[in-house]
ZALUM-335485 format. One record per residue (C-alpha): residue in three letters; x, y, z. Coordinates in steps of 0.001 Angstrom, whole numbers, plus 524288, in hexadecimal, padded with zeros to 5 digits. Example, Ala and Ser with C-alpha at 12.3 -4.5 7.8 and 13.67 -1.06 7.14 Angstrom:
<atoms>
+------+-------+-------+-------+
: rest :     u :     v :     w :
+------+-------+-------+-------+
:  ala : 8300C : 7EE6C : 81E78 :
:  ser : 83566 : 7FBDC : 81BE4 :
+------+-------+-------+-------+
</atoms>
This chain:
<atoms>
+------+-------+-------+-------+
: rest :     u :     v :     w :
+------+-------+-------+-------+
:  unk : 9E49F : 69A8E : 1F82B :
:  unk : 9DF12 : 68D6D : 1FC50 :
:  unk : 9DBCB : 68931 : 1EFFE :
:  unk : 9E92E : 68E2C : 1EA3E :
:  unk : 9EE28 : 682A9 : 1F2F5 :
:  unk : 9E59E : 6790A : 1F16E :
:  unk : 9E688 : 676BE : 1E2AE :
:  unk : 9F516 : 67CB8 : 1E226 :
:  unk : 9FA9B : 67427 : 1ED1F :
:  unk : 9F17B : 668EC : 1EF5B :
:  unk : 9EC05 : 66735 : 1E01F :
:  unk : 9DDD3 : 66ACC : 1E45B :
:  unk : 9D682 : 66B16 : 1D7D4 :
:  unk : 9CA9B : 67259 : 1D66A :
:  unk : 9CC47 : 67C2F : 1E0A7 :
:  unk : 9C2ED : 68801 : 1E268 :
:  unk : 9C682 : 692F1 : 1EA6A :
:  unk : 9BB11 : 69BFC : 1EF38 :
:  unk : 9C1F1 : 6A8E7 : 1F5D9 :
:  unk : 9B7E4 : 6B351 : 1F91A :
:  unk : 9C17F : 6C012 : 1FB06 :
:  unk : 9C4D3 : 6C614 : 1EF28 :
:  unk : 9D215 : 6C7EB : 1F011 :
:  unk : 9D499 : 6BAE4 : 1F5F8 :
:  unk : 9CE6B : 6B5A1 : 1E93A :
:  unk : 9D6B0 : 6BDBE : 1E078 :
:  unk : 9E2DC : 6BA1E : 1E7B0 :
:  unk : 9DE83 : 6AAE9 : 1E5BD :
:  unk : 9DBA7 : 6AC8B : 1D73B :
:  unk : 9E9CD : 6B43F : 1D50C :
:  unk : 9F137 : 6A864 : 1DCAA :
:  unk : 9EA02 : 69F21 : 1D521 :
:  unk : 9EE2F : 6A463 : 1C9B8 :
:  unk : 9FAB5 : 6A516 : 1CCD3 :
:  unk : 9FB60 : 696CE : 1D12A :
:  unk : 9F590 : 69290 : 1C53D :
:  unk : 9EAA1 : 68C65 : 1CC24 :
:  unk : 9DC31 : 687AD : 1C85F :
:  unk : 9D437 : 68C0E : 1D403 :
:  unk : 9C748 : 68F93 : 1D3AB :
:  unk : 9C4A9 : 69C52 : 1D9BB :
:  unk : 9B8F6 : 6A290 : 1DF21 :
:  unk : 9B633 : 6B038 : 1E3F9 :
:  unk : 9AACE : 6AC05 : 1EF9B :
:  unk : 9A523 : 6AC5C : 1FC42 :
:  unk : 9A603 : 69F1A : 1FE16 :
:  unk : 9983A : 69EA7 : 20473 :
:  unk : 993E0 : 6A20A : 1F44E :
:  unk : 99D2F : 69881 : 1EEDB :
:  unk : 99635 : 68DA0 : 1E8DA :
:  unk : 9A00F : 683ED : 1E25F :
:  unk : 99ACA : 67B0D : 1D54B :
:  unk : 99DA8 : 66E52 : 1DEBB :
:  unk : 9A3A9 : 669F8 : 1EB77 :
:  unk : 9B1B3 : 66935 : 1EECF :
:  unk : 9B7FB : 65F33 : 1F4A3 :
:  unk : 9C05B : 66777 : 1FD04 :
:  unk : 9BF73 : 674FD : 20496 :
:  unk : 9CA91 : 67D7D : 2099F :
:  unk : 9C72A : 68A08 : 20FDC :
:  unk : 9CFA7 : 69378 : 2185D :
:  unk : 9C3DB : 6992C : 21E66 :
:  unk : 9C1B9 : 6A70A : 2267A :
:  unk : 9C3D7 : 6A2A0 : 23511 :
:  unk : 9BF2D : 6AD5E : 23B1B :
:  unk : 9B178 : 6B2B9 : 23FE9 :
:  unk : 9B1E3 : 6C35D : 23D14 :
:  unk : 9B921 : 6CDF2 : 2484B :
:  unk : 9C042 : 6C0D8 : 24E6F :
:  unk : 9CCED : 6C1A0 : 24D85 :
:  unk : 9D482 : 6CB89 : 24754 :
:  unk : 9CD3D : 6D20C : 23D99 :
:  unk : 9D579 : 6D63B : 22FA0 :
:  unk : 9D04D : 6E32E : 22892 :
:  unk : 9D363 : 6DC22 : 21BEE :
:  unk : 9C769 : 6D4F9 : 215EE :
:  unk : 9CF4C : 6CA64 : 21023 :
:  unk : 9D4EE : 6C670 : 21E65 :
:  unk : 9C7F7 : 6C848 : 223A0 :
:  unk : 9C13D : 6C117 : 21ABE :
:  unk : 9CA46 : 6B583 : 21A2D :
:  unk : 9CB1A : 6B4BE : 22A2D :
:  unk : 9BD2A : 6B864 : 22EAC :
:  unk : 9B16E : 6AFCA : 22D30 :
:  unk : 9A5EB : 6BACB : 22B1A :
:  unk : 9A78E : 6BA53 : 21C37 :
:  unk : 9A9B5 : 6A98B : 21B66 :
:  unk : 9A727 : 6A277 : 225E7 :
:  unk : 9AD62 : 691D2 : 2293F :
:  unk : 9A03F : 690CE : 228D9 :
:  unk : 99CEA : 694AA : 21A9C :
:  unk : 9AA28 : 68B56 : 21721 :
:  unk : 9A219 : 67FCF : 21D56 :
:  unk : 99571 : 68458 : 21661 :
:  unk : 99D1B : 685DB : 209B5 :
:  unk : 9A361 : 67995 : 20A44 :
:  unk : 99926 : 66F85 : 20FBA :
:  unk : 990DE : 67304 : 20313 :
:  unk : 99BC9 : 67223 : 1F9F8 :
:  unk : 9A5FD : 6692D : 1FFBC :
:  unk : 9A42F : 65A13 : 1FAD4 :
:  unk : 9A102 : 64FDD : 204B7 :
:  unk : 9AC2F : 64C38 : 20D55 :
:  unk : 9B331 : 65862 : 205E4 :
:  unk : 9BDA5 : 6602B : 20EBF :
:  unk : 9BE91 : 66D14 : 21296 :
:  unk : 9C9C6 : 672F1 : 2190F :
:  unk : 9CA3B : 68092 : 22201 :
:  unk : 9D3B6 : 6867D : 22971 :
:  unk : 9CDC8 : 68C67 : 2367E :
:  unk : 9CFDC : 691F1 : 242EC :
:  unk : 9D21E : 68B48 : 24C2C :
:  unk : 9C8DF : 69341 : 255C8 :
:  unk : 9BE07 : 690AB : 24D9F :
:  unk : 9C005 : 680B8 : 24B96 :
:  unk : 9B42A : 67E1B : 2533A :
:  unk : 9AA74 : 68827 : 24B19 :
:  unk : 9AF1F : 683D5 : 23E66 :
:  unk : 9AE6E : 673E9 : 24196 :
:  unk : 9A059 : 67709 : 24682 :
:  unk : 99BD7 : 67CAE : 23A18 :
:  unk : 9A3E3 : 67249 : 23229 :
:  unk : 99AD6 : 669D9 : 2370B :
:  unk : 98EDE : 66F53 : 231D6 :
:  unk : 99359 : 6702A : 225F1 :
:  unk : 99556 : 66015 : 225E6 :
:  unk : 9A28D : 6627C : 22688 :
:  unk : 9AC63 : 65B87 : 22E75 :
:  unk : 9B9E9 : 65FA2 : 2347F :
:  unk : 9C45B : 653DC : 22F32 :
:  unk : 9D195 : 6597C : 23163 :
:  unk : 9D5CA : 66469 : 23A0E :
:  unk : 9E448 : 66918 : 23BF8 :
:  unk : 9E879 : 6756F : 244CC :
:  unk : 9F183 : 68150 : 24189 :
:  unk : 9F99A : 68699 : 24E1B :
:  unk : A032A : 69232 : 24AE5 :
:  unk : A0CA3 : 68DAB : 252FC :
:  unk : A0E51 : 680BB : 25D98 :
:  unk : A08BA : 68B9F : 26868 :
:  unk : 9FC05 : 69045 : 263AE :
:  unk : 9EE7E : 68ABE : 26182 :
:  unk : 9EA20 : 6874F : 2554A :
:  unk : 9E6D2 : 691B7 : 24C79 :
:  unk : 9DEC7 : 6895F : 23FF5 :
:  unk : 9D96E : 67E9E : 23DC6 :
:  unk : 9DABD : 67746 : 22F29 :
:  unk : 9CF20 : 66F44 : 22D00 :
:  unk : 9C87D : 6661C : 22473 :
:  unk : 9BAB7 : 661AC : 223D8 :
:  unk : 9B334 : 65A91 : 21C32 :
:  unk : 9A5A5 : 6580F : 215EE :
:  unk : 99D9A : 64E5C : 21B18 :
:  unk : 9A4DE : 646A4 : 2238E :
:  unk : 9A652 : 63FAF : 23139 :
:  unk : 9AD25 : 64588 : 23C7A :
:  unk : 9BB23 : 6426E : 23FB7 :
:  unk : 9C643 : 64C46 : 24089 :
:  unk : 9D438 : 64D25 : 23E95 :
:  unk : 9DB7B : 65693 : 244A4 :
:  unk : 9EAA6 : 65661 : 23E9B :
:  unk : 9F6E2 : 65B8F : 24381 :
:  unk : 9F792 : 66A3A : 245A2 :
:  unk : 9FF36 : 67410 : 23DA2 :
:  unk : A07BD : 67DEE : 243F9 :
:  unk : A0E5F : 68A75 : 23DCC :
:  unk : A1948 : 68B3D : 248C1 :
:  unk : A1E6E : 6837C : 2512B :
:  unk : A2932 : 68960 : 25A6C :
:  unk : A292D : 6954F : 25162 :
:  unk : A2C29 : 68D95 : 24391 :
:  unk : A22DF : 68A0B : 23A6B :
:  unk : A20C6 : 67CDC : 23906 :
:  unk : A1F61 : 67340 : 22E1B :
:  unk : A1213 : 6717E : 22E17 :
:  unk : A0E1C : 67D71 : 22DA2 :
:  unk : A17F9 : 67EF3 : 221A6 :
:  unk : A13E7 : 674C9 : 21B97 :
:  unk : A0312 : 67A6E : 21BFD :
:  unk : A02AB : 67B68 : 20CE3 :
:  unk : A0F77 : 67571 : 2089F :
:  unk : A0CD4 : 66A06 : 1FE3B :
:  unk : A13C9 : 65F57 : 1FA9C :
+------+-------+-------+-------+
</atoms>
């Protein structure tokens, strides 16, 4: 559904969407359709996807979680979306330092937990954390993701922006309303 937004809402052109569960993909390919969009759309482990060229951008809503942490979902689709034994961040860094463009972006949501792991194998992958912004549930909890961007080939400085939070004092707030509003 990432790519649904990207060339809906922010005029991407050329996007590709690789989904690897079956019935995610058919669910993609039916609200393509129905948006009338041009997406290309790919049925693949993304550890055999190997893309014509190099993009210039990445966006991937990777698994966060390592298998029997957390709770664990009898339904394959949940499992496989949350739980990193069947992709890994680290096959998203593999994937995308051979076919990301130099100083080409990538962006990942993450948990927060594992911020430390994942910026450690960025690195290996010549891949540099830019831009980092936190997600709280409410004013009274720690942060639960981080949003990140990286890029290819690049020096090391950081921003960290203003946090987002759902609540505060019960309500939601504008922010958080305002996540994939466009103007």
């Amino acid at each position: 559904m990432i790519a649904i937004y990207l060339e809906k809402y922010l005029n991407i052109e050329n996007v590709d969407a690789v989904e690897y569960q079956r019935e995610l993909f058919e669910c993609l390919l039916k609200s393509i359709s129905l948006n009338n969009l041009k997406i290309n759309v790919f049925n693949k482990d993304i550890k055999m996807y190997k893309p014509k060229y190099c993009y210039e951008l990445i966006v991937c809503n990777p698994p966060y979680r390592q298998e029997n942490t957390g709770r664990t979902s009898l339904n394959d689709i949940e499992r496989y979306a949350k739980f990193g034994s069947f992709l890994t961040v680290e096959d998203i860094f593999r994937f995308s330092h051979k076919y990301l463009q130099n100083k080409g972006l990538l962006y990942i949501s993450y948990d927060v937990d594992l911020l430390a792991n994942v910026i450690s194998i960025s690195r290996n992958y010549n891949l540099e954390l830019k831009r980092l912004k936190f997600f709280y549930a409410d004013s009274k909890s720690n942060a639960k993701l981080a949003f990140m961007e990286f890029r290819k080939n690049v020096g090391a400085w950081l921003t960290v922006e203003p946090p987002i939070f759902q609540r505060v004092d019960g309500k939601l707030t504008d922010d958080f309303k305002n996540i994939f509003k466009v103007t």
